[in-house]
C-alpha positions in Angstrom: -12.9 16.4 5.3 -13.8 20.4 5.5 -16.5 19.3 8.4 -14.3 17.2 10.4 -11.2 20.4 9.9 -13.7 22.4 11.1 -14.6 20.2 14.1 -11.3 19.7 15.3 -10.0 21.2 18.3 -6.3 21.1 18.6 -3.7 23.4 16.7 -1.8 20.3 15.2 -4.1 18.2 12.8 -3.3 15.0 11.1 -5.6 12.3 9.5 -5.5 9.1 9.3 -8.2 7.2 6.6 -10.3 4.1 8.5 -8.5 1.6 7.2 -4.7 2.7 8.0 -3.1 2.8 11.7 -0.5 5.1 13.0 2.6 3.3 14.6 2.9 3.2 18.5 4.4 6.8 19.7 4.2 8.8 16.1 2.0 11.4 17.5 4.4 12.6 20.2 7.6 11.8 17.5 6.3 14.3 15.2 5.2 17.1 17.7 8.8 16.8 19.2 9.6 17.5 16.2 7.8 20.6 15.3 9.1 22.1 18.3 12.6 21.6 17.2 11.8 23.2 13.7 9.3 26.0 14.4 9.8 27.2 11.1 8.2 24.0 9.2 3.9 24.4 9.2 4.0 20.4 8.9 6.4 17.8 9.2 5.8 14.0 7.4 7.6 10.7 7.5 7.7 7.3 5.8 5.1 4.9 5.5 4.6 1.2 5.2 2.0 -0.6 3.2 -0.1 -3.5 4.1 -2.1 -5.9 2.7 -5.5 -6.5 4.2 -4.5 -9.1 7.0 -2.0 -6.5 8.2 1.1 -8.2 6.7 4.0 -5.3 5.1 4.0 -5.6 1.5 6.2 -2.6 0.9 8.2 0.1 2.5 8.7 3.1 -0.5 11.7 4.6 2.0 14.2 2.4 3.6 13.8 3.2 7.5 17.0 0.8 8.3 18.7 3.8 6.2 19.8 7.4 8.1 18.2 10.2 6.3 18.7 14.0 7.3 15.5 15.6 7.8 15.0 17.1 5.3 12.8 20.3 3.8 10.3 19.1 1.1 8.0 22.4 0.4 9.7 22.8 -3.1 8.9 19.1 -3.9 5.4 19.7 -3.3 5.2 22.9 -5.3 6.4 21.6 -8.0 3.6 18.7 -7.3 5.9 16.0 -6.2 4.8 14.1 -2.9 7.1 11.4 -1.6 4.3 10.2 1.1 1.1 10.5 2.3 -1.1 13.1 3.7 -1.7 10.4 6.1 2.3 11.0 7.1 1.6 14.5 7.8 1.2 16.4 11.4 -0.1 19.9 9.6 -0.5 23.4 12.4 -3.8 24.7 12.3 -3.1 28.1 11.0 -1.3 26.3 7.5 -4.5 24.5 6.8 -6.4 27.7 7.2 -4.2 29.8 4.6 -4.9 27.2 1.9 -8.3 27.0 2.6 -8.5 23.3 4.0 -9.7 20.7 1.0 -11.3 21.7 -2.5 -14.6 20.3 -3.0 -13.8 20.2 -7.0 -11.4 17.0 -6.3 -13.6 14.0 -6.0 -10.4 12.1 -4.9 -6.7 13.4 -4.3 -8.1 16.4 -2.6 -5.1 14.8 -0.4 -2.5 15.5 -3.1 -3.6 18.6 -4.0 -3.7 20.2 0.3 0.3 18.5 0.2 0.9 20.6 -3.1 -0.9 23.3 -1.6 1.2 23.6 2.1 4.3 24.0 0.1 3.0 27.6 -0.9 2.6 28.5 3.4 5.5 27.0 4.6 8.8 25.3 5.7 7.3 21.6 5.3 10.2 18.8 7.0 9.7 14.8 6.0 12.2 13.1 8.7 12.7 9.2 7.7 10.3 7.8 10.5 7.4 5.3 10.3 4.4 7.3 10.7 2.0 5.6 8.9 0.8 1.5 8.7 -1.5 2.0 5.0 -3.6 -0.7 4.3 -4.1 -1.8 0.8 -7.1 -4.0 0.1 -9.7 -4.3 -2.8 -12.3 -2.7 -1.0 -10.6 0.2 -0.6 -11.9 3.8 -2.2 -8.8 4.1 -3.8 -9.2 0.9 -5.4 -12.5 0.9 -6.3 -12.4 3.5 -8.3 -12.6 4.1 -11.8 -8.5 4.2 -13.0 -9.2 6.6 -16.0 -11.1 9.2 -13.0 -8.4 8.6 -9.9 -5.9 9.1 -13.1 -7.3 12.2 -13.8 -7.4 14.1 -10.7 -4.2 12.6 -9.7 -2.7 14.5 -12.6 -5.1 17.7 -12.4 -3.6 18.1 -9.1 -0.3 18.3 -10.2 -1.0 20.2 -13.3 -2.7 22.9 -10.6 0.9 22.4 -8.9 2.6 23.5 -11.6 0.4 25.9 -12.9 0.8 28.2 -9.6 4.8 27.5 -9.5 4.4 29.4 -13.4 1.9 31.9 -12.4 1.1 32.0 -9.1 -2.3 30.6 -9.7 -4.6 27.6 -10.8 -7.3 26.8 -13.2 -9.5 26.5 -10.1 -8.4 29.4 -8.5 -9.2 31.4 -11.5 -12.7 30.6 -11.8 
């Protein structure tokens, strides 16, 4: 992920795993809307899940509903993360103060960069389809060993909460 950040060219970044699709027109929805709130470093949206023939399974937020956009940078520090990373359109300079991903998370290096961009900035989540994620058994997520995805799942929020207490993690501290 590091190589690829490093790689990119533009000065808003979003990714988007091999197996998931962005709906038609989310790219220019969600620049539109960090011009119109300058202050957030990222803005992320809803997301709907798939199974592997494409078909929606589940939709965690109810787009037919009206939600304000809404700030969620305290929900992250506190390691709380009501999307995906996948959701998120990130400016280059916010994924350059936290360092882009950790190489100590073998997975949810995603949760623990959305924890992590709550400590740069103003992050918005605006009720908007921006992600189509694909669940299927051959997915890494899936395929993984529950007791290890378990573990850094929780390791990432326990980081969370360590900095909110301290102002540091375990990993930042050697």
């Amino acid at each position: 992920m590091n190589t690829g950040l490093a790689e990119a060219r533009g000065n808003i970044i979003m990714r988007c795993d091999a197996d998931d699709t962005y709906p038609q027109g989310r790219i220019a929805r969600q620049l539109e809307w960090l011009e119109l709130q300058p202050h957030w470093v990222a803005v992320s949206g809803a997301l709907q899940m798939m199974d592997a023939a494409g078909c929606v399974v589940a939709r965690p937020f109810a787009l037919n509903q009206t939600f304000e956009p809404c700030e969620i940078s305290q929900e992250l520090l506190r390691g709380e993360l009501r999307t995906s990373l996948c959701t998120f359109a990130i400016k280059r300079e916010a994924l350059e103060q936290v360092g882009g991903f950790r190489s100590y998370f073998e997975t949810a290096e995603d949760l623990d960069l959305a924890y992590r961009l709550g400590g740069v900035g103003a992050v918005g989540f605006v009720n908007e389809l921006c992600l189509n994620y694909r669940i299927h058994s051959t997915s890494i997520t899936h395929t993984q060993a529950a007791p290890r995805r378990v573990f850094f799942d929780d390791t990432a929020r326990l980081f969370a909460q360590q900095r909110l207490t301290t102002g540091a993690d375990d990993l930042m501290r050697g």
